[in-house]
C-alpha positions as CSV (number, residue, x, y, z in Angstrom):
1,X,1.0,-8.6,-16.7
2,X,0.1,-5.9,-14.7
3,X,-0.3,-3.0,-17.8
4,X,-2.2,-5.7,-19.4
5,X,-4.6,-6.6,-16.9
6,X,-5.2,-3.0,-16.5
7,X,-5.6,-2.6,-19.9
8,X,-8.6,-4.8,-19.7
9,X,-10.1,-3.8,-16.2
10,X,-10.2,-0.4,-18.1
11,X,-12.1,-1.8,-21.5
12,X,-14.5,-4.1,-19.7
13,X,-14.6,-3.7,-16.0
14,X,-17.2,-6.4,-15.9
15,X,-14.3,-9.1,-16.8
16,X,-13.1,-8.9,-12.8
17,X,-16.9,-8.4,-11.2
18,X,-15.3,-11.9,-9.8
19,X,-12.3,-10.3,-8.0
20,X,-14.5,-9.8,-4.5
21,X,-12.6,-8.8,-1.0
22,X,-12.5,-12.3,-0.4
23,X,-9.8,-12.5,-3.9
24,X,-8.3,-9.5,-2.9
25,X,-7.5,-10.5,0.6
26,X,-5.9,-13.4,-0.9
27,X,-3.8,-11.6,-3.6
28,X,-2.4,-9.3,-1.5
29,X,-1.2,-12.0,0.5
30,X,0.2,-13.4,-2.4
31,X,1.7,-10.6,-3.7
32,X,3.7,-9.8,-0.6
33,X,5.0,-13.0,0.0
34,X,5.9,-13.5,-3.5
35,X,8.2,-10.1,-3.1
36,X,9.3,-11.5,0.5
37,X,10.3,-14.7,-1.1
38,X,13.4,-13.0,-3.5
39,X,14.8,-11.0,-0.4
40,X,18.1,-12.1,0.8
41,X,20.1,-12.3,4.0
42,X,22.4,-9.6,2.2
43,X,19.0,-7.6,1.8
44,X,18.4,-7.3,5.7
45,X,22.4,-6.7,6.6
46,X,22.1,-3.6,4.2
47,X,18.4,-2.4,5.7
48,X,20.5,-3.1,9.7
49,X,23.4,-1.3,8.2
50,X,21.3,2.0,7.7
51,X,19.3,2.5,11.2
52,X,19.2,6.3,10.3
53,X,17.9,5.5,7.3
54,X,15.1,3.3,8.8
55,X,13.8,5.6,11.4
56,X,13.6,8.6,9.3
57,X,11.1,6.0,7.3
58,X,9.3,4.7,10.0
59,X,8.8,7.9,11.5
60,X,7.3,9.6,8.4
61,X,5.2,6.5,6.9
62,X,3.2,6.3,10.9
63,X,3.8,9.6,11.3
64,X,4.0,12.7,9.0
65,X,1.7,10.6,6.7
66,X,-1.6,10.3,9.0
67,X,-1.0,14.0,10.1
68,X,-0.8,15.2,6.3
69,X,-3.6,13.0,5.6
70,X,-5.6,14.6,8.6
71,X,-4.5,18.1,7.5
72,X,-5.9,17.5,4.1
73,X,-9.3,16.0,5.3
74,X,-10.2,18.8,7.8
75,X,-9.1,21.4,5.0
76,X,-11.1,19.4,2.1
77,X,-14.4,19.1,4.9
78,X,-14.3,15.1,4.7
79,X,-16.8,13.9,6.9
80,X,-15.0,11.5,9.5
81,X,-15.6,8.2,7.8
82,X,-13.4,9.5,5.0
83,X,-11.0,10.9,7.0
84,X,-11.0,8.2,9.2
85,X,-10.1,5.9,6.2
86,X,-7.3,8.8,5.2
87,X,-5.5,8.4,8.4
């Protein structure tokens, strides 16, 4: 579904002029609990097995990724809104 609705968005954008924040909001919402609805008990045993693992994660997601992000900004000369939305 997804390389065909690209497919389209990329031939006619006009056919999802529909698809406002509103739908998005709501999509998003739906696309992350469809993906929370197939994990299993065995799926968060093996994530609590590997707190390493998890850290190491964390700490790069909320925090080498805002400081790369603010790197790049200040040495592409984004004004602040953009580089506010980077970090």
């Amino acid at each position: 579904w997804t390389v065909l609705f690209t497919a389209i968005a990329l031939k006619r954008p006009s056919t999802f002029d529909f698809f406002t924040t509103e739908y998005f909001t709501a999509a998003l919402a739906a696309l992350m609990l469809s993906m929370g609805i197939t994990l299993t008990p065995a799926d968060f045993v093996a994530v609590a097995s590997e707190p390493s693992s998890v850290l190491m994660q964390f700490s790069l997601c909320y925090g080498m990724m805002p400081a790369l992000a603010f790197v790049l900004g200040k040495a592409f000369g984004l004004d602040a809104g953009l580089l506010a939305g980077m970090v």
